[in-house]
C-alpha positions as CSV (number, residue, x, y, z in Angstrom):
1,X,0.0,0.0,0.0
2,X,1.0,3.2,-0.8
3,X,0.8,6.8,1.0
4,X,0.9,10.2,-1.0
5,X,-1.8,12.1,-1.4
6,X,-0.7,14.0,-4.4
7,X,-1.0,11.0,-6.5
8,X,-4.4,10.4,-4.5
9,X,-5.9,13.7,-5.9
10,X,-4.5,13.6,-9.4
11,X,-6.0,10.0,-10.3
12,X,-8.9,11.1,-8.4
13,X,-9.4,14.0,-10.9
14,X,-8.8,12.0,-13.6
15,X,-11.6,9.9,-12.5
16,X,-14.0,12.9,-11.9
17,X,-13.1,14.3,-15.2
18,X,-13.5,10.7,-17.4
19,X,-16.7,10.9,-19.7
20,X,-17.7,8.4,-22.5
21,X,-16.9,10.8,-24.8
22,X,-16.1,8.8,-28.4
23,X,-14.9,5.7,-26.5
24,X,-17.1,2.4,-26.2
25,X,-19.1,1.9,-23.2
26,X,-15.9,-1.2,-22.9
27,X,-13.6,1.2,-23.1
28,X,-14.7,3.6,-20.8
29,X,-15.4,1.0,-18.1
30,X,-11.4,0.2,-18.4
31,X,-10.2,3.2,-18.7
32,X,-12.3,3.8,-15.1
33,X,-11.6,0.6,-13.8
34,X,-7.8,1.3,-14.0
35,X,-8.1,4.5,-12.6
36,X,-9.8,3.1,-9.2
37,X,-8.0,0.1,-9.4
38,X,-5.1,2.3,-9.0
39,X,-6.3,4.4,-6.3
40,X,-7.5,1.3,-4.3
41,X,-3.6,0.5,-4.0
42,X,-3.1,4.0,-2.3
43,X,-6.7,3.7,-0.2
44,X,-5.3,0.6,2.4
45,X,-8.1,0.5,5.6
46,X,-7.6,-2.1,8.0
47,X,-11.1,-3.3,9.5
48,X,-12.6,-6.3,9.9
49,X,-14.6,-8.4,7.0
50,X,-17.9,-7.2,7.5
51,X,-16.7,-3.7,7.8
52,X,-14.8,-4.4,4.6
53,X,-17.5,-6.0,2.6
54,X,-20.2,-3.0,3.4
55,X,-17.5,-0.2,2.7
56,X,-16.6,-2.1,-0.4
57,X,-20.2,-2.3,-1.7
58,X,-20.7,1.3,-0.9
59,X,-17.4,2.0,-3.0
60,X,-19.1,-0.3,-6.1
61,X,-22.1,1.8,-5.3
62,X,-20.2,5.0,-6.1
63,X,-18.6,3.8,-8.7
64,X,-21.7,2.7,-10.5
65,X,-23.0,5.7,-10.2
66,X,-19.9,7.7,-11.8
67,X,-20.0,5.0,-14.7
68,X,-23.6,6.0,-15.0
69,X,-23.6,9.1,-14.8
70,X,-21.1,10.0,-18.1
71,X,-21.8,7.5,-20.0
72,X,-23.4,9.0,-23.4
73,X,-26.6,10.4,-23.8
74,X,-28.1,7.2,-25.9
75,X,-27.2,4.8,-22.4
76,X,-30.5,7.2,-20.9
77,X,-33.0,4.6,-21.3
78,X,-30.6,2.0,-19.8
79,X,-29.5,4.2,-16.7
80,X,-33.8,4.5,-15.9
81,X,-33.8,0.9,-15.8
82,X,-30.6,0.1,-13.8
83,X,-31.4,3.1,-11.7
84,X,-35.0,1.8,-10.9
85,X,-33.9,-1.8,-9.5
86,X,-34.3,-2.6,-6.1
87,X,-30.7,-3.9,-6.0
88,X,-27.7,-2.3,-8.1
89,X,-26.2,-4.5,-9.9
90,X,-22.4,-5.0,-9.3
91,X,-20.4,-3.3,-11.8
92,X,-18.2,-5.4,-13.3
93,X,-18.5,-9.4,-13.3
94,X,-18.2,-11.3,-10.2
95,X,-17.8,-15.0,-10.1
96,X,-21.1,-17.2,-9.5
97,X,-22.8,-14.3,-10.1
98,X,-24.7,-13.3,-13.0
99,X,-26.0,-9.6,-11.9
100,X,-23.7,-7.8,-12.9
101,X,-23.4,-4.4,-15.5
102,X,-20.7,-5.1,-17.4
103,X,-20.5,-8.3,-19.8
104,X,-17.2,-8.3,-22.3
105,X,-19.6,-10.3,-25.2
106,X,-19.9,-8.8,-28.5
107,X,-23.7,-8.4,-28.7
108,X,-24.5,-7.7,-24.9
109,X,-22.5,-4.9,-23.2
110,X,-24.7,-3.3,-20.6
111,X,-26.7,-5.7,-18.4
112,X,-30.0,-4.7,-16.8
């Protein structure tokens, strides 16, 4: 784990200022995912499992919501309907588990 909080702030800006832009709704989730997979190795807390599994499903909660929220205006229709579930799916594929928002396969992208 690392400590400096200048590197902290600038991949934390380059995650607030990340929009779909002209990249693929695949592309965009990487380019995200390596950004917070990045910070995670700066963001070490020491707590105990059930801590660590709500604070890590309030982080995916976050993060879905940044995903959401810039991807392109086209994903609207898609957003509503993730948005309006009773439970968020995760954002990227977990093992054994098939609700989850992004799916690398050609023809299905965005899960809902």
């Amino acid at each position: 784990m690392k400590n400096d909080s200048s590197a902290c702030y600038d991949i934390g800006s380059k995650i607030f200022n990340s929009r779909q832009g002209t990249l693929s709704v695949i592309e965009y989730y990487l380019t995200l995912n390596g950004l917070w997979i990045e910070l995670d190795q700066y963001q070490g807390l020491k707590m105990c499992k059930a801590d660590s599994i709500t604070y890590t499903r309030f982080v995916e909660k976050g993060r879905i919501f940044k995903f959401l929220h810039d991807l392109n205006y086209e994903y609207d229709p898609i957003r509503v309907q993730i948005l309006g579930k009773e439970k968020l799916p995760f954002l990227s594929e977990k093992p054994d588990d098939q609700s989850c928002l992004i799916k690398e396969t050609p023809t299905q992208v965005l899960q809902w």
